[in-house]
C-alpha positions in Angstrom: -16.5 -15.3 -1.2 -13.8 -16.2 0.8 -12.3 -13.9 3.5 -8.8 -13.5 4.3 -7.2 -13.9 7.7 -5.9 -10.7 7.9 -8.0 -8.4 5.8 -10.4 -5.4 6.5 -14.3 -7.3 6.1 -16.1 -6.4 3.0 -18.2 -2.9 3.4 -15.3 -1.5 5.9 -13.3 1.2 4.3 -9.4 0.0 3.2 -5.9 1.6 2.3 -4.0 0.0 -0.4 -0.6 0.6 0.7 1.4 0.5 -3.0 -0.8 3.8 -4.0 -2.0 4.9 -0.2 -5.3 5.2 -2.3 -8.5 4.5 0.1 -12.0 2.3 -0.8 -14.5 0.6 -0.1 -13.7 -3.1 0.3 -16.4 -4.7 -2.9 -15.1 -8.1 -2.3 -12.5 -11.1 -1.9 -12.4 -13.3 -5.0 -9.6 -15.2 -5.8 -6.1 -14.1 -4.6 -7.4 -10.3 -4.4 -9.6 -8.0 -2.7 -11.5 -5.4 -4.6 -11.9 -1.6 -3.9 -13.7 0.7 -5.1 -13.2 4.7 -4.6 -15.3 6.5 -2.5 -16.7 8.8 -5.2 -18.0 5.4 -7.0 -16.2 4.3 -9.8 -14.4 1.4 -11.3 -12.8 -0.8 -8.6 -9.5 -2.1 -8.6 -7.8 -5.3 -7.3 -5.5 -5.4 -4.3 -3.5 -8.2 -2.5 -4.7 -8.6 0.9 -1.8 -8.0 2.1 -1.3 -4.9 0.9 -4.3 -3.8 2.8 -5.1 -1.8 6.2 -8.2 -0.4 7.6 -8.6 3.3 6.9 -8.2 5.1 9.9 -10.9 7.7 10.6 -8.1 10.4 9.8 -7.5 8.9 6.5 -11.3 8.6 5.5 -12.0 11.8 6.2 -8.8 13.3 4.1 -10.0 10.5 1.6 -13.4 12.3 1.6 -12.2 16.1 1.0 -9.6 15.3 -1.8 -12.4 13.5 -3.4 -14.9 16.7 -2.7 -12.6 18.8 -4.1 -11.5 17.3 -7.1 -15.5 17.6 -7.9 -16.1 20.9 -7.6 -12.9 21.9 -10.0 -13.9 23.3 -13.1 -12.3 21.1 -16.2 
């Protein structure tokens, strides 16, 4: 696993800035970084540059949309 210069460290909490979608950095393998949701879930690949730590603001709204979209009936 090789880490980036510039990239939030694996287990830190991340912001991919095309969707403004929030994880948990899994990983740096190759060219990408991988996230996955908070919830759990299938993770998805993201240029490290494309990347920002989660602020504790952002987290936290990260947590409720996710909390929310549980407890909706289908």
């Amino acid at each position: 696993m090789t880490l980036p210069a510039a990239g939030p460290e694996p287990g830190s909490y991340a912001v991919d800035l095309r969707s403004g979608r929030v994880g948990r950095v899994m990983a740096y393998l190759g060219p990408d970084a991988y996230l996955r949701p908070l919830g759990g879930g299938r993770e998805w690949e993201c240029p490290p540059g494309e990347l920002k730590a989660a602020s504790f603001s952002e987290l936290l709204r990260a947590r409720v949309r996710e909390r929310n979209a549980q407890g909706r009936l289908p």
